[in-house]
N, C-alpha and C positions, 0 to 999 in steps of 0.2 A: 788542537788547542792553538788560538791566533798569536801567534808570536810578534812580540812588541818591538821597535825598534829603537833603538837607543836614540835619545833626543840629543838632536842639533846643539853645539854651543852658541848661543847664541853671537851674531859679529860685532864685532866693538864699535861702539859711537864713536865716531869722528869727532873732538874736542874743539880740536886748533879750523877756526875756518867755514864752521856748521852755520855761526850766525850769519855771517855775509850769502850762504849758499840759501839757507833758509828766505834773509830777505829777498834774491833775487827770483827767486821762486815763487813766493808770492807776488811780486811787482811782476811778472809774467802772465798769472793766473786772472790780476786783477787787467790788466792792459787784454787779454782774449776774452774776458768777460764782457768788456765796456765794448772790446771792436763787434764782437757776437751780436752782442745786443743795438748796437749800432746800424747794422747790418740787417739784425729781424725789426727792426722799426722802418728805415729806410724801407724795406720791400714791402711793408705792411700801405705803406702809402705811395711805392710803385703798385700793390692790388688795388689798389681806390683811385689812383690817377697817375699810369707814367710817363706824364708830362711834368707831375710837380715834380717828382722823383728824378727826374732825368739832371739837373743841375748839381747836383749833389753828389751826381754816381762816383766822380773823382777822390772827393774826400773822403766818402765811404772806401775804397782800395786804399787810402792812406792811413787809416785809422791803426792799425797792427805795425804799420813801420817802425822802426827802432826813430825816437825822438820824434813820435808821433803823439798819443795821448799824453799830458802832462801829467792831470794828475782829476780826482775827481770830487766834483765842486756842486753844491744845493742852488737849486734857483727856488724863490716862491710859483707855486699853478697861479693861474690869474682864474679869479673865479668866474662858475659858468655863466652867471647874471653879465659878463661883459666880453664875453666870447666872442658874440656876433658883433658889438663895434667893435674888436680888435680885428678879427677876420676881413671889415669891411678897409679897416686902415692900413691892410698887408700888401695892397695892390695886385692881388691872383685876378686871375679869367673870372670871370664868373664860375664856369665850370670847376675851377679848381678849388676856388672858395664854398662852390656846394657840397664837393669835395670833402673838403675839410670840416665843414660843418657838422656833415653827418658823422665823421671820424671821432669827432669833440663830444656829439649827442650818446653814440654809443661807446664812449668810454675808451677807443683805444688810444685814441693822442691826446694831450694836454696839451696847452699856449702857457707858457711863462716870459716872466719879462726878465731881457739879460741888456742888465748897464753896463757900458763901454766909457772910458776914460782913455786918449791919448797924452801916455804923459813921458812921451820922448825927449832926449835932452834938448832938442831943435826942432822949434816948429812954429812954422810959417806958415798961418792961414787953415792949418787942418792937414790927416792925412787922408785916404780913402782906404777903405777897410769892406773885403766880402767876407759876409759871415753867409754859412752855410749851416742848415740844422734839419732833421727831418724833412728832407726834400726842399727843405724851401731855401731861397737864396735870394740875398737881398747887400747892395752897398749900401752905405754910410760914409758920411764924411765924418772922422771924429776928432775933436777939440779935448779941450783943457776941463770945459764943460761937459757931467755926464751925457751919455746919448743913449737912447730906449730901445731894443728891438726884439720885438713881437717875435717867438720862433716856438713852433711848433712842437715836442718830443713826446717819449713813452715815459712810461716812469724813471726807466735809467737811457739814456742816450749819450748823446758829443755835438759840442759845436765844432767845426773848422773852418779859422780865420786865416785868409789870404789876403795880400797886398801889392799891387805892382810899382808901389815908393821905390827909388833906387836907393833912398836914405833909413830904410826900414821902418818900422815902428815902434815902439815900445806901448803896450797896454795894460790897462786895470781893469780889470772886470768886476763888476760889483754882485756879492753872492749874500748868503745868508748867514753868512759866517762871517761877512767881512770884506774888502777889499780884499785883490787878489792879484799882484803883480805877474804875469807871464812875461816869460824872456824874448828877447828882441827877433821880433817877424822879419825876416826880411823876404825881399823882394822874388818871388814865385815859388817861395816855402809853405807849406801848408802847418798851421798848429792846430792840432784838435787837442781839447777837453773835454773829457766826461765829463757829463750830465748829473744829476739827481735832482727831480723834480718832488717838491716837497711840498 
């Protein structure tokens, strides 16, 4: 005859402390999620070309740093009837742009458009801002005025924005939710935000 063993009591829930432990566990979960997935895009467009790949590789090792990923933010897809003039206004190689093309054709990267606002307390003339997204990398000079750029991701991805201002930056990014203040860049810090392409 199988002899039962007495059940376990079960261990007490911790009361005092659970909710803060809880949140930082999930902001853990969601920050491994977005840099994974950061990470499997990025390579997906180092297998189609690791030239476009290559500018990027930096930001991708930053994306998991503590006060790396902010926080995670919707862009609209730009649809595929306007793919090919945005592709042609990215300024890529040729090659990199046939590249991409065919990546856009069969479905694993989208183009969304991410607006940029410099709205730092001081500013003279503009700052200059690299954004970096799915391989591709590209300056800006950004103003008071919103500015456009064209960046490539997966369904979930990151941008990371760098700056060599010695006065920093402060930005808005415009989402589908909303304007969207991030904290002041400064000068050879790297700020990534997740992505969600909608």
């Amino acid at each position: 005859m199988e002899r039962l063993l007495p059940a376990e009591a079960p261990e007490p829930i911790p009361t005092q402390g659970s909710s803060g432990l809880r949140s930082t566990v999930y902001t853990l979960l969601a920050v491994m999620l977005v840099a994974g997935a950061w990470v499997r895009f990025n390579s997906q467009i180092a297998a189609i070309s690791p030239e476009l790949a290559a500018p990027a590789a930096e930001a991708a090792d930053k994306a998991g740093e503590p006060g790396g990923i902010r926080e995670l933010i919707a862009l609209g897809m730009l649809p595929a009837t306007q793919a090919r003039a945005a592709v042609a206004e990215m300024g890529l190689t040729d090659g990199d742009a046939a590249a991409l093309t065919t990546a856009l054709q069969r479905g694993r990267l989208h183009l969304a458009r991410f607006g940029l606002v410099d709205v730092s307390p001081t500013l003279q003339g503009g700052h200059v801002v690299q954004v970096s997204a799915g391989g591709y990398t590209r300056q800006v000079m950004l103003t008071r005025e919103p500015v456009t750029v064209t960046i490539p991701i997966g369904p979930v991805g990151s941008v990371a924005l760098t700056t060599a201002e010695q006065t920093g930056v402060r930005i808005e990014g415009l989402t589908l939710s909303g304007p969207v203040l991030f904290p002041q860049l400064q000068a050879g810090q790297v700020l990534t935000v997740g992505l969600i392409a909608q």
